[in-house]
N, C-alpha and C positions, 0 to 999 in steps of 0.2 A: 443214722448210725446202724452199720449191720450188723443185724442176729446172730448167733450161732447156725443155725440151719444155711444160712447166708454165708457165714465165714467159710465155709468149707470148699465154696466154687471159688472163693476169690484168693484163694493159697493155692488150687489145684490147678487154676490159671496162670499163676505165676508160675507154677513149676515150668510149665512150654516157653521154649525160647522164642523170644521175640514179643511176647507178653506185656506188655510195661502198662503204664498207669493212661496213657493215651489211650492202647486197645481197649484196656478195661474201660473208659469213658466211654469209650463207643458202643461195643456191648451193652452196655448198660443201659444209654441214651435209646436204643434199638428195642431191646428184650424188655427193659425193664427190670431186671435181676439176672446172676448171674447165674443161675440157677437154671433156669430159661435157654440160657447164652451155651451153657455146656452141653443139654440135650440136644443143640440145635442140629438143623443139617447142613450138608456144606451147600447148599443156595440161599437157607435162612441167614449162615456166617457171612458169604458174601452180601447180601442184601447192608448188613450188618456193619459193613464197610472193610472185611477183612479181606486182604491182596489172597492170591489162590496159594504161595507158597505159607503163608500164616494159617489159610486155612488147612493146606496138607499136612502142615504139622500138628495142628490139634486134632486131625483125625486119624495119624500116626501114633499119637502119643496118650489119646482121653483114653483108649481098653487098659494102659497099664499104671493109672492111674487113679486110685481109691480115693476119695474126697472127705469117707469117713475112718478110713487110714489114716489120714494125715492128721484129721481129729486127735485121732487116739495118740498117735504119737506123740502129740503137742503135750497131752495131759502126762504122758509119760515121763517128759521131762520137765516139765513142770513149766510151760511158752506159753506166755502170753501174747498174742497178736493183736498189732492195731492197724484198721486199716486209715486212710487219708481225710477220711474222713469225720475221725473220730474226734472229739471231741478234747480226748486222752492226747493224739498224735503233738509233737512238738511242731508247736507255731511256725516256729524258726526254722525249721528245715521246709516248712512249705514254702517259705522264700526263693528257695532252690527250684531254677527250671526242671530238671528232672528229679524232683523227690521223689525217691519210692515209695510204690504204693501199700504195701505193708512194710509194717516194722514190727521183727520178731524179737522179746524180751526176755530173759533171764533175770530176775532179779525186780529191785522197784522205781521206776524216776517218779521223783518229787518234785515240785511247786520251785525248789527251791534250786532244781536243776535247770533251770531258768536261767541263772545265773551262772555261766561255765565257761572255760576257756580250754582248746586244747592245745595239746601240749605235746610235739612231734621233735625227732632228730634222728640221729644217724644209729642204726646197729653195731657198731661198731663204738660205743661211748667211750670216749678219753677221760682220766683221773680229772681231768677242766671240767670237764660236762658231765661226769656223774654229782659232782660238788655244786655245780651252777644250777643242775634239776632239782639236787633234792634241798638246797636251800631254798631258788623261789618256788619250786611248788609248796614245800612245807609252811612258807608264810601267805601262800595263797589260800590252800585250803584252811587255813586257821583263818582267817577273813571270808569262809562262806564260799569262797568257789569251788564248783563242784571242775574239776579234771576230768576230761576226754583224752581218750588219746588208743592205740590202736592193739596193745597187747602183744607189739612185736618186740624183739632183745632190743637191749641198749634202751637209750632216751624212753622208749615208752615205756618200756616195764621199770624205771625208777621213776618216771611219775607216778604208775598207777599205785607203786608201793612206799613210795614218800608220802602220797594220800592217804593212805590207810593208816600207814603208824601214828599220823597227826588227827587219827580219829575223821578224820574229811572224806567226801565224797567224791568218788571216781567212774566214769562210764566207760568200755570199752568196747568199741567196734567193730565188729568180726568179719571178715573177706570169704566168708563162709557159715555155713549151717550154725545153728549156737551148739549143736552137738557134735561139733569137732571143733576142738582148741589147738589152733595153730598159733607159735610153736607147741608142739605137745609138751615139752618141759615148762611150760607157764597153765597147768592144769590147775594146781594148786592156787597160782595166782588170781585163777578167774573164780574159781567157787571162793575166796574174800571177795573179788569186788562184785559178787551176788550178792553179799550178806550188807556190804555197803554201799551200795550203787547197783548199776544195771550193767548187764552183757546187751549188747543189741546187732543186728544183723537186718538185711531186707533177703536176705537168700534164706529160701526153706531148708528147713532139716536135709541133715544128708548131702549139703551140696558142699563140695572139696575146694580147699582155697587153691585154687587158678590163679593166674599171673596178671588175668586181665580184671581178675575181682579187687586188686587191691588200692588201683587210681578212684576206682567206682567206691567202693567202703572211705577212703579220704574224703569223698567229695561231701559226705553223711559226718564225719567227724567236724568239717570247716563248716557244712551247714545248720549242726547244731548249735555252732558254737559263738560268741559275740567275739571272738581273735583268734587267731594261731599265732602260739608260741614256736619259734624254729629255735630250738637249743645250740645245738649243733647237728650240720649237716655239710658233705661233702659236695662236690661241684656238683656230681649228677647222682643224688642221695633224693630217694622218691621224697621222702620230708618237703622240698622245694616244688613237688608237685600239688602238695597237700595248701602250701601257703600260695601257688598259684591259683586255684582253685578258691582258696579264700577271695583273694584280690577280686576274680569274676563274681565271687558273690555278695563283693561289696565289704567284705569283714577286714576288721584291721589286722594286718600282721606285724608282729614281733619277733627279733631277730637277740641273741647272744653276741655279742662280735667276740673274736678269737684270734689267736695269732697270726699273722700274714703266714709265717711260716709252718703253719699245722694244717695238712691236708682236710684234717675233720671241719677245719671253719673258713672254710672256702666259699660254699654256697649260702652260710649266715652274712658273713662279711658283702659279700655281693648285693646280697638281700637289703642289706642298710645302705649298701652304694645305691642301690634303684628307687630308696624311700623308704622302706621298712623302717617301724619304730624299733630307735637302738636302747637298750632294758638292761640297767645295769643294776636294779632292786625290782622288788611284785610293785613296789610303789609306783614306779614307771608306767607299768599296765594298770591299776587301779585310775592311775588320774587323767590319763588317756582314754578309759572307758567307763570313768563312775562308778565303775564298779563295788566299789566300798560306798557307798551310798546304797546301791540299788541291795546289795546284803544287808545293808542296817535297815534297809525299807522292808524287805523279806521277812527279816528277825522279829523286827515290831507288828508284824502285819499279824503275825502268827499267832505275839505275844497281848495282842491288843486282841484277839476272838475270843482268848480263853476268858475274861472275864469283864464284867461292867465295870465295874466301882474300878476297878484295876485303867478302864478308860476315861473316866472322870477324873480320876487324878494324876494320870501323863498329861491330860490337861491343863493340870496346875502348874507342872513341873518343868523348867528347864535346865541350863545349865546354869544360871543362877540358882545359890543357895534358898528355899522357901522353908520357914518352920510348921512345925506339924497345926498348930494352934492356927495359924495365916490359912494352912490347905481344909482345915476344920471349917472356918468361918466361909472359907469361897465356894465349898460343896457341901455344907448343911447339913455332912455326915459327921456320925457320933464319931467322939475318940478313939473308942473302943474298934468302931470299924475301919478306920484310918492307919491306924496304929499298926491293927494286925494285919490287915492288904500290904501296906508300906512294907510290911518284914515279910511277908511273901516275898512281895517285887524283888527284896533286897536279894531274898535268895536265887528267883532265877534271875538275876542280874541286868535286872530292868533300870532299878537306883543303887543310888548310895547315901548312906548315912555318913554327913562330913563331922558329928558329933553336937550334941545340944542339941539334937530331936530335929536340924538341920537337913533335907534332903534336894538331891539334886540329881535328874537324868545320868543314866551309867554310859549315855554312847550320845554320840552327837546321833540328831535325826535331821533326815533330808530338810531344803526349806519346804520341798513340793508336798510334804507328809507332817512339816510343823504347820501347813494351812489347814489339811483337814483334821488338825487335832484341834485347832482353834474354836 
């Protein structure tokens, strides 16, 4: 895992075009750190494996380049960086042949961002496809999925804010620095989904959403994600690049179908002529991907750390009825401590009381998670 003294060459690297997480290996394999790598000269660079125009460039570009600059800046805005090899970085995007080698953060992801889907379509959203988003994203994120999706008008900015008002979790993907929110009228929208999710970027501060940044920031939205959702999107609407891009990296895509006749569902409709799964509820997507499983798995996992006796008696418990006096005799514990754990549980919504001291699991649980409760 790198240091801070560490981090500071492997953002200042990135900053040089032609930079990516290859040269960095090389570097690295050669010097040893990149620290090393940045004082080098250009015959240690070439030795190093860098072509002569890679290295012209980082001897062009290292004098106007501060590495404890960029420090500062991060803490300014408050960025967290991970690099690829952190421990922190998402698993899932290392799937991807070209995962970025940093990801810069705004905000927090959790354990339970794991579990996400994004959720793309057209700028241009139709009264169909504003209704179609904020219905199933709002029954997805009340099931635990966290929404990805890119921060642009239309379909993305009614995911990311169907997510929030249902209290759920949203990440969004910047084409650019995390200190420039493009469009600028979704400013407001992104410091919410700081406060409930994450901003994420692989571009350093300061760098301008470009035309070419935005197929590249897709490819980090599909490979974080276990699907893309296409809502709506037109024949040649970048959305259908973002679920191409899935397709390459193995994820499943999900398509809205739409009127023959409405230009906006043109290239969803295509999408389910080519195979895409056609999603007429979030249920469609859940039993296509387990996904309500793998959130009930998340919720218990959480809920089974916080306390012992709390995991002796999910042991007891199924979806059959069990009485309190039955769960006394099978765990050896007093009334007293039964009694009152039980009406804990009941509160954060682990059981339920069906009446006569009768208790019974509040959610179904996986069967792969009712083995190791056995």
């Amino acid at each position: 895992m790198v240091n801070t003294a560490e981090l500071k060459y492997w953002i200042s690297f990135t900053r040089i075009p032609g930079i990516g997480r290859v040269k960095i290996s090389q570097l690295l394999d050669h010097f040893g750190s990149l620290d090393h790598a940045w004082k080098a000269s250009p015959g240690e660079l070439k030795k190093a494996g860098m072509d002569s125009k890679t290295v012209d460039t980082i001897l062009n570009l290292r004098p106007r380049i501060s590495p404890d600059i960029e420090m500062e800046r991060l803490k300014q805005y408050k960025v967290e960086v991970l690099t690829c090899d952190s421990p922190m970085y998402p698993q899932r995007l290392k799937e991807v042949y070209d995962y970025p080698p940093l990801l810069y953060i705004r905000g927090n992801l959790l354990p339970e961002d794991e579990c996400c889907l994004a959720v793309v379509g057209t700028r241009r959203a139709t009264v169909y496809g504003r209704q179609v988003t904020e219905e199933l994203v709002s029954d997805l994120a009340r099931d635990g999925i966290t929404i990805v999706s890119g921060l642009a008008k239309g379909i993305d900015s009614i995911a990311h804010r169907t997510a929030l008002e249902v209290n759920g979790r949203t990440i969004a993907v910047f084409a650019s620095g995390l200190d420039i929110v493009y469009p600028a009228e979704n400013a407001t929208l992104a410091r919410q989904i700081m406060e409930h999710g994450a901003l994420i970027s692989e571009y350093p501060l300061g760098t301008k959403p470009k035309a070419d940044n935005f197929p590249r920031r897709n490819r980090i939205m599909s490979g974080l994600s276990l699907g893309v959702l296409v809502v709506e999107a037109g024949k040649n609407s970048g959305a259908l690049i973002t679920a191409n891009q899935a397709l390459e990296q193995n994820r499943d895509v999900f398509a809205v179908p739409g009127s023959i006749m409405s230009p906006a569902s043109r290239g969803t409709n295509h999408l389910i002529q080519e195979g895409a799964k056609l999603v007429l509820s979030h249920l469609d997507i859940l039993e296509e991907l387990n996904l309500a499983i793998m959130a009930q798995q998340l919720e218990m996992k959480e809920l089974l750390s916080v306390d012992e006796t709390e995991l002796v008696l999910l042991k007891q418990l199924s979806r059959e009825p069990a009485h309190i006096d039955e769960i006394c005799r099978n765990t050896t514990l007093t009334a007293a401590l039964v009694s009152s754990t039980l009406a804990m549980m009941e509160l954060k919504g682990m059981v339920k009381q069906l009446g006569g001291m009768n208790y019974v699991l509040a959610r179904e649980v996986g069967e792969e998670y009712q083995t190791q409760l056995r």
